[in-house]
Structure formats: structure tokens, C-alpha cells
C-alpha positions as CSV (number, residue, x, y, z in Angstrom):
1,X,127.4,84.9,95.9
2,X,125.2,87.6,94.9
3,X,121.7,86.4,93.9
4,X,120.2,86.8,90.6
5,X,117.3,88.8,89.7
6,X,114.7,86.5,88.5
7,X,111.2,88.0,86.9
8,X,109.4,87.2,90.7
9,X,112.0,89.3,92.8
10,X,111.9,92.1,90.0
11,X,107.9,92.5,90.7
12,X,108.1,92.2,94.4
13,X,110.9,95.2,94.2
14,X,108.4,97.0,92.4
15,X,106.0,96.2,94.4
16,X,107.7,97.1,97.4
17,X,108.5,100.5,96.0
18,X,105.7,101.3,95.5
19,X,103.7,100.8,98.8
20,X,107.3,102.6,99.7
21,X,106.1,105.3,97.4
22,X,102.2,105.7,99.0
23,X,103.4,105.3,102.0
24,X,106.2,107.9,101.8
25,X,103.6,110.7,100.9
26,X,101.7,109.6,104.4
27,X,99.6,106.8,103.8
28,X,99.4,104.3,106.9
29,X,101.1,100.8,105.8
30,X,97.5,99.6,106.4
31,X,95.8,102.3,103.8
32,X,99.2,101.8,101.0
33,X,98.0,97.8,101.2
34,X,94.3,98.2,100.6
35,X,95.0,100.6,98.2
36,X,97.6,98.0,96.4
37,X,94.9,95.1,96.8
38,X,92.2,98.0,95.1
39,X,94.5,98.3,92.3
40,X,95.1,94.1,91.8
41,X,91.4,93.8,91.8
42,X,91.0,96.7,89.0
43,X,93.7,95.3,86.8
44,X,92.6,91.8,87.2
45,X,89.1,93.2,86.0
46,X,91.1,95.5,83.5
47,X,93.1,92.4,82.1
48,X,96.5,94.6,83.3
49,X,99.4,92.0,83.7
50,X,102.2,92.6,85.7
51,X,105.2,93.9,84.4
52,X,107.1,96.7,83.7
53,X,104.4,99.2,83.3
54,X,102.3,97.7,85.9
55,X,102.7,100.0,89.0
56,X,103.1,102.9,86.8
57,X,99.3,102.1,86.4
58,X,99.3,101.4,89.7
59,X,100.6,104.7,90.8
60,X,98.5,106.8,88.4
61,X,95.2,104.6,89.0
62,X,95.6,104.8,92.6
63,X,96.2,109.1,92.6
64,X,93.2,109.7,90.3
65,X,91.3,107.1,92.6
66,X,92.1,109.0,95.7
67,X,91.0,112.2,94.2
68,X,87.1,110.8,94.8
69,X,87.5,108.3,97.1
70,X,88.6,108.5,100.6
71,X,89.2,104.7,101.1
72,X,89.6,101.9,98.8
């Protein structure tokens, strides 16, 4: 029987594509999860809730953010 999605494993596939994502263009699994965690603690701040736009934001914060810092 083939599972349903449900709104919790739709947000851990995007989450999981995205550290796929960060750590396809050569980030260590270590530096793609701090970087993740950065981003949680920014939206938090930002009032950001997940959903579908989430780590769109989370993609986009995370490449300006690495354009002047070198770590988390």
C-alpha cells in the first residue's frame, strides 16, 4: 500500500532536498546542516512559516548569506 503524503512528509522532502541541493554544489553534510539550522533560526526571528515557499527562502537566504559569510 503506497503511503500518503501528509503535510509533515511534504516538509521533510523539502527539506531533504534541499540540504541535497547545498550539498550537491559541495557543501560538507556537516556545513548544508548548520547552514539549514542558520536559516530555522532567521525565519523563526523573521516569523517565516514552513510551507511551500519556505526553502525557496531558504535557498535564496542561505546564497546571499554565503556571499559574506564563510560559516553560519
Amino acid at each position: 500500500m503506497a503511503r500518503r503524503p501528509t503535510p509533515e512528509r511534504i516538509e521533510e522532502a523539502r527539506y531533504q532536498a534541499t540540504r541535497n541541493r547545498l550539498i550537491g554544489v559541495g557543501m560538507s553534510e556537516e556545513t548544508a546542516d548548520a547552514w539549514i539550522d542558520a536559516w530555522a533560526t532567521q525565519a523563526a526571528r523573521d516569523g517565516v512559516e514552513p510551507g511551500a515557499g519556505y526553502w525557496d527562502a531558504a535557498w535564496r537566504w542561505i546564497a546571499e548569506q554565503r556571499r559574506t559569510r564563510v560559516w553560519p
